[in-house]
C-alpha positions in Angstrom: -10.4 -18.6 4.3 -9.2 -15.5 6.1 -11.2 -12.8 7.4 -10.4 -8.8 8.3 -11.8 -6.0 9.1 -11.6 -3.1 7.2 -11.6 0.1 7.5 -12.1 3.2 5.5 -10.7 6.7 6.0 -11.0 10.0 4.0 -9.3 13.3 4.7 -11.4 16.0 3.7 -9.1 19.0 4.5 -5.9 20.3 2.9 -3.5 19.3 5.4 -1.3 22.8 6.3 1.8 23.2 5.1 4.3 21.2 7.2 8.1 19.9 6.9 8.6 16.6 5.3 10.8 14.4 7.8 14.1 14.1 7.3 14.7 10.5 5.5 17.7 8.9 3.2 15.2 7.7 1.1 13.6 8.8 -2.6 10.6 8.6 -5.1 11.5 7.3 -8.2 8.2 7.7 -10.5 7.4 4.7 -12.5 5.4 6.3 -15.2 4.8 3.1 -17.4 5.8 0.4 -14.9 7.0 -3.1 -16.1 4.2 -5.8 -14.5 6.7 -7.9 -13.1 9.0 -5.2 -11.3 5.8 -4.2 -10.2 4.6 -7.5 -8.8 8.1 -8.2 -7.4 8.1 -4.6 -5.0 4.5 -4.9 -4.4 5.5 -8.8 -3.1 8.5 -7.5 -1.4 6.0 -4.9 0.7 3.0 -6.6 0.8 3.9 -10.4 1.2 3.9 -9.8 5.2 0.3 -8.4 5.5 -1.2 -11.2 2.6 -1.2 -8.4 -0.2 -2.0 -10.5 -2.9 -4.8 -8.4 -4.9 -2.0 -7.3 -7.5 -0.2 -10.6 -8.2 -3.7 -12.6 -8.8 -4.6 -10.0 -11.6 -4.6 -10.4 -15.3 -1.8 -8.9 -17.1 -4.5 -6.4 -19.3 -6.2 -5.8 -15.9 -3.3 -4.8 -14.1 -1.5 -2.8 -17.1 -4.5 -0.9 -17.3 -4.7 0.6 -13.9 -1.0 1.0 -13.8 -0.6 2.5 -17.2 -3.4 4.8 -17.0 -2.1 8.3 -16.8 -4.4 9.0 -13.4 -2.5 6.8 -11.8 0.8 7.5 -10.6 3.3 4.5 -9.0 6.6 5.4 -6.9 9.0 3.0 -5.9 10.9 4.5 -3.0 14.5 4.0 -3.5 17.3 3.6 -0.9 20.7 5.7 -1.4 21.9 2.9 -3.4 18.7 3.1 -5.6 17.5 -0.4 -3.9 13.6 -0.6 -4.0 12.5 -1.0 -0.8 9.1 0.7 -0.9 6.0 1.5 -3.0 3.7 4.6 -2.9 0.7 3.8 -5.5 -1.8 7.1 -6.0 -5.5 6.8 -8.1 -7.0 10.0 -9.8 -9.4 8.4 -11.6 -12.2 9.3 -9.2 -11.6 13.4 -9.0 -11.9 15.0 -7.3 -11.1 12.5 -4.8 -7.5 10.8 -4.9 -7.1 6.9 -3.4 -4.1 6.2 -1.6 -3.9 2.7 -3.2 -0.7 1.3 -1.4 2.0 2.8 0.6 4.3 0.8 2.2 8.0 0.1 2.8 10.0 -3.4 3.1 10.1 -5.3 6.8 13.6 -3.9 7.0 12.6 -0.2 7.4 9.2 -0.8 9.5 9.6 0.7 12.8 12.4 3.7 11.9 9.7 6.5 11.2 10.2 6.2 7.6 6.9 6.0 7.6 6.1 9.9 8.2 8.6 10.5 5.7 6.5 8.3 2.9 3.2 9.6 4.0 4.6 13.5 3.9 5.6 12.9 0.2 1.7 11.2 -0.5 0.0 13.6 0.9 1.9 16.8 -1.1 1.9 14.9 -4.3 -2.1 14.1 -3.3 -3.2 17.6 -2.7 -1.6 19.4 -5.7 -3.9 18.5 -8.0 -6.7 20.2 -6.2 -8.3 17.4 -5.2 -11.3 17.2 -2.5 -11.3 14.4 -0.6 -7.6 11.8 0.1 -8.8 8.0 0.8 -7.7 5.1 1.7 -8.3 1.8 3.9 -6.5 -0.5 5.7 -7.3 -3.8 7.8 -6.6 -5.8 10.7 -4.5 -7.9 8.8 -2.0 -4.8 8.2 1.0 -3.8 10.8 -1.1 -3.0 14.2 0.3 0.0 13.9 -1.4 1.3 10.3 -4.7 2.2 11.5 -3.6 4.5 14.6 -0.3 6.0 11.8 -3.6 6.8 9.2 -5.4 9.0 11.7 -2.5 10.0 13.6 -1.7 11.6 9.4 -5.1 13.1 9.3 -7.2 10.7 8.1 -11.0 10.0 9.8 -12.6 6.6 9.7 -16.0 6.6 7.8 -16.9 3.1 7.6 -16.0 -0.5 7.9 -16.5 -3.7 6.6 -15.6 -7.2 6.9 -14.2 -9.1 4.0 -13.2 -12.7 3.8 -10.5 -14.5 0.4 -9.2 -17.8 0.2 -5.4 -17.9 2.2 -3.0 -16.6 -0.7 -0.1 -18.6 1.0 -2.8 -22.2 0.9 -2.7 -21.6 -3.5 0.9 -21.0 -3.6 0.1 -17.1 -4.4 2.2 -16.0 -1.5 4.8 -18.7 0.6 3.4 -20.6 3.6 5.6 -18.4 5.7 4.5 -14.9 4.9 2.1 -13.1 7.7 3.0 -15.5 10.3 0.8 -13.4 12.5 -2.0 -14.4 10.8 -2.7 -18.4 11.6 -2.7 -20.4 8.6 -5.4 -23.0 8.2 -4.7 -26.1 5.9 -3.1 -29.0 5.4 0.3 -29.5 6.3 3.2 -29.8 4.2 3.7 -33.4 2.4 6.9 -35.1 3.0 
């Protein structure tokens, strides 16, 4: 089993006008996304910080959330067009807005790309008049997500812990993903 702590944060406020950071990277809007291309950039993102939730779930469960016109998906494209990020907002709840996922591939952590990816979610948020901009993290995310969420605006409201069988012990995710986190099982047979 693993555990984390997570935590919830909500902006209330329209954030003020501000310019988006200068970045060579793009949104490309899936509107109807194909569930493999899908699972294959949300894997690419997410492997390092045991994102799993979206590879475990049924086809018709997954198709419906991404497929449902209050949701919209970005992959964030390189200058080549690579994928190398995803941007995942949820409508469903207005007024409030969920930022589901947002995140870029290990390659680009640590270059501010960041700011430039959270700029574009919070304009594309806010325009539909929405009241209140979520999201959460946890401990097992970079170190670094929790202090970027409020240094964006958001405030922590709650937090839970929450415990899933290892994703990398079931073959969901490979042994060596999140090797920050310890992983507890048997070894590899020989």
């Amino acid at each position: 089993m693993v555990a984390t702590i997570v935590t919830h944060l909500e902006m209330r406020d329209r954030p003020r006008p501000a310019p988006v950071p200068p970045a060579p990277l793009r949104l490309a809007r899936w509107k109807t996304p194909d569930l493999a291309a899908y699972r294959t950039l949300f894997a690419r993102v997410g492997a390092p910080w045991l994102w799993f939730s979206r590879l475990i779930m049924p086809d018709g469960d997954l198709a419906a959330i991404l497929h449902d016109p209050s949701v919209e998906v970005y992959a964030v494209t390189d200058p080549r067009g690579t994928e190398v990020g995803l941007l995942e907002l949820d409508f469903r709840a207005l007024p409030d807005c969920e930022l589901s996922f947002l995140g870029l591939v290990p390659e680009l952590n640590g270059k501010g790309l960041g700011r430039w990816l959270m700029a574009q979610a919070k304009s594309l948020a806010w325009r539909r008049g929405v009241n209140r901009f979520w999201v959460h993290t946890c401990t097992l995310d970079s170190p670094a997500a929790l202090g970027f969420y409020i240094k964006s605006g958001f405030v922590a409201y709650d937090r839970e812990i929450e415990t899933f069988p290892d994703p990398r012990l079931s073959g969901i995710l490979p042994r060596e993903a999140a090797p920050h986190v310890p992983l507890l099982g048997p070894p590899l047979s020989r």
